[in-house]
N, C-alpha and C positions, 0 to 999 in steps of 0.2 A: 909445285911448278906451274907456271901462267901456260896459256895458251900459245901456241910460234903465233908471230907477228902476224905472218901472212893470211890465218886465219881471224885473226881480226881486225884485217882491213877489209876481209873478206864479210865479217858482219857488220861493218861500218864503212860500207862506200859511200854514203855522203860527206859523211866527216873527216874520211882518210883523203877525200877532193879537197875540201874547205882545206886544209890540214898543209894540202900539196901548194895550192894554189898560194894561199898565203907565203910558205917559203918560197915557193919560184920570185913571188913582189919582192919579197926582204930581199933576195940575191939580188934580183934586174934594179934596186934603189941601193944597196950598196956598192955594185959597180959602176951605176950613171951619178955615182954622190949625190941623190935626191934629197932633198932634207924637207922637213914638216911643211914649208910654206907651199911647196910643190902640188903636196897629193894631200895634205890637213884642209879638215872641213871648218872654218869660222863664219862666223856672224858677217862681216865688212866682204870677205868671198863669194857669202850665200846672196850679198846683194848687189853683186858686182855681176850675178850671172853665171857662178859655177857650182851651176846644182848640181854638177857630175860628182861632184868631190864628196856626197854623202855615199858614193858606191866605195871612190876609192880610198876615204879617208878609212871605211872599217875594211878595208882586206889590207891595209899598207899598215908595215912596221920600221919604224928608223932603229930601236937599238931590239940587238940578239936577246935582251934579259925578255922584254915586252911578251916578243915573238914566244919563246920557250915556256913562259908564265900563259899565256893565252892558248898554244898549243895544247901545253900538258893539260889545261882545265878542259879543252874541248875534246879532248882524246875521253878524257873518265865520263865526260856530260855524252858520246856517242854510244850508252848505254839504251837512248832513247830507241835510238834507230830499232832495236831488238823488243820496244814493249808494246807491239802491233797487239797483244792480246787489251793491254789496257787503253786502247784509242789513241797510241802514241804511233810509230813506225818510221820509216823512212820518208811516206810520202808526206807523214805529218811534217818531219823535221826538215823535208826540205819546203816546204809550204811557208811553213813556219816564219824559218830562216830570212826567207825575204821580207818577210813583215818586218820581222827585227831588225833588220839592216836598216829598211827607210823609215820606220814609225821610230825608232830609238832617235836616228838622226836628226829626222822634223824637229822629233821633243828638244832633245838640246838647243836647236836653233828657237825655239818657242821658247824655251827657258831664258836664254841670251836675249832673247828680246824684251821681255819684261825686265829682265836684271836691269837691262840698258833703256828703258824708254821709262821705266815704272821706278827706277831705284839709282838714276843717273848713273852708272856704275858702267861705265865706259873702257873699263878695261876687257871686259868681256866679248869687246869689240874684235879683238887681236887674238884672243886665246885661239888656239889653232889644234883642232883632235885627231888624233889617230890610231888606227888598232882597232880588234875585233871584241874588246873589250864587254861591250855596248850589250853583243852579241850572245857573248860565253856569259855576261850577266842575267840576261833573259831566258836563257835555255837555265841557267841554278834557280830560278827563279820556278821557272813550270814544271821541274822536275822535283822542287820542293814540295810542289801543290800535289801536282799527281802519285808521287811516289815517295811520300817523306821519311821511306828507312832508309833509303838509299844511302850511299856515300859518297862524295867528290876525292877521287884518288888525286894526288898532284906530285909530279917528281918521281912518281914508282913509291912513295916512303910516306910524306905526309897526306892522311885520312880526316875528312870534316863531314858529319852529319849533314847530311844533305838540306837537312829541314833547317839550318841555321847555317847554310855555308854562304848561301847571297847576301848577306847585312856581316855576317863576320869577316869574311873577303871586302867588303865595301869598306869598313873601318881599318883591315890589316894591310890596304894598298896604300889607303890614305894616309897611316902612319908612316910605314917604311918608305913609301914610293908619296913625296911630297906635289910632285906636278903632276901626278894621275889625274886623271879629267874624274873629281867626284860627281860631278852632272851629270858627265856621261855614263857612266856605271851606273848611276841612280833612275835615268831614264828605262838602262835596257833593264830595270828590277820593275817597275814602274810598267810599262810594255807589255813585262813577262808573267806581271800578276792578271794585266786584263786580258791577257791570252787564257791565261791558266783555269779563269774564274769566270770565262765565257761572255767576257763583255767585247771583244772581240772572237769572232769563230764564220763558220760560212765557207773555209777556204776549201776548196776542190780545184781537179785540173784545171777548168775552165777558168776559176780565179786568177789560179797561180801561172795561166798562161798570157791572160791577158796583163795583170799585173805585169809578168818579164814584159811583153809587149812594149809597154808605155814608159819601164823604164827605158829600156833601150833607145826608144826614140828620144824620152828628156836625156838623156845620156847625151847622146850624139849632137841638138840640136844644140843643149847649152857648150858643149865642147864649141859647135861652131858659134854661135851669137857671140862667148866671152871670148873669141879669137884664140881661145888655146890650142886649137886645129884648123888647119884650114883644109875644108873636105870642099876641093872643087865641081864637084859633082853635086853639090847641095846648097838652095840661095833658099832662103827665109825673105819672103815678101811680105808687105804688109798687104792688107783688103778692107774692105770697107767697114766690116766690122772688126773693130780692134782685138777682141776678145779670139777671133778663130786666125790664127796664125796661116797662111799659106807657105804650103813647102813645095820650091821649084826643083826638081831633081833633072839635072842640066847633062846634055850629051851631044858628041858636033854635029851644029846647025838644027837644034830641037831641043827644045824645053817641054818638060811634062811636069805639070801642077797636080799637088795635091790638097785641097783643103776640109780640113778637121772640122767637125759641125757636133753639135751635141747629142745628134741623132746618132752617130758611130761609137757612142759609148754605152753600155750595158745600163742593169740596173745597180741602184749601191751598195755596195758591200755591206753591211751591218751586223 
């Protein structure tokens, strides 16, 4: 007999968040009828100005099967959160985590761009992604490399060796599930290997704070610039040099400027 639930949400609180957070989006896009073009991340999007949509295209689900397939693989994958003895843990996976959300997403648009500039292949222009897909491919991926007895439980029933569940998952989507973004799956494997194998590494608090930092600000600015919000409290001016963006944060009878220099940025990640 398994464990009660409660106790392993209780060893998986990053995942049983990811987990929540993701159902609550499927619910609030099932009752406002949101559909792909809303909260999906594409190429002609990414250059219209909605760089937000690399956040919300991997936590947003349009159909229940996505949602439950993505789920159930990241319930078995929050195995990680509990292998703090082998340099994995919580603070890894949620470090991590963000990485794979924005480095998966760049890659695909990087992908799409060569498709389209290098290969005329213009329909990659439209294709439109979503799902955490990207995500749950990168975590089979580092949990291949680091711990390859493991197993990917899925459903409560079907078991896949962990050391071959990311490229057999990559092929088993592709077959049955025909409009799966295989780029996208292939990117977050792609990600997850140069996590896994230290070509990427470095991440600490300090990273993973400043990181959320910058997202939230491209968040919120390109919400405003692509006019998908209008946050009255916030004007994007331009200044003399083009490169550093000024942001007027507006309140009555007083404006207060803030502009970005290269000097408020740390050193680089590597």
């Amino acid at each position: 007999m398994g464990k009660p639930l409660i106790y392993e949400i209780w060893e998986k609180p990053a995942t049983s968040c990811v987990i929540g957070v993701c159902s609550l989006i499927w619910f609030y896009i099932q009752k406002k009828g949101i559909g792909y073009s809303h909260v999906g991340l594409s190429y002609d999007a990414a250059l219209e100005g909605h760089h937000w949509r690399i956040m919300t295209s991997a936590f947003s689900h349009i159909s229940i099967l996505h949602l439950v397939f993505n789920m159930s693989a990241l319930w078995s994958l929050g195995v990680i959160e509990q292998l703090g003895h082998v340099g994995l843990g919580v603070e890894y996976y949620l470090h991590y985590t963000m990485l794979l959300v924005v480095l998966s997403g760049l890659l695909v648009l990087g992908v799409y761009h060569i498709l389209i500039k290098r290969f005329n292949l213009d329909y990659f222009r439209r294709v439109t992604a979503v799902g955490y897909s990207c995500v749950v491919f990168g975590w089979m991926t580092i949990l291949s490399t680091k711990q390859p007895s493991s197993k990917l439980e899925l459903f409560g029933f079907l078991s896949l060796p962990i050391s071959f569940a990311p490229f057999e998952s990559l092929i088993f989507t592709s077959i049955i599930v025909p409009q799966a973004s295989f780029i996208g799956h292939l990117s977050g494997i792609i990600v997850g290997y140069a996590i896994a194998w230290g070509v990427i590494h470095g991440m600490n608090n300090y990273w993973a704070v400043s990181m959320l930092g910058w997202i939230v600000l491209v968040f919120v600015f390109s919400l405003k610039k692509s006019g998908t919000c209008d946050f009255s409290f916030l004007e994007i001016e331009s200044v003399e040099e083009s490169s550093l963006p000024s942001v007027r944060f507006l309140s009555p009878g007083n404006g207060r400027t803030l502009q970005m220099s290269a000097s408020d940025v740390g050193p680089n990640l590597v």
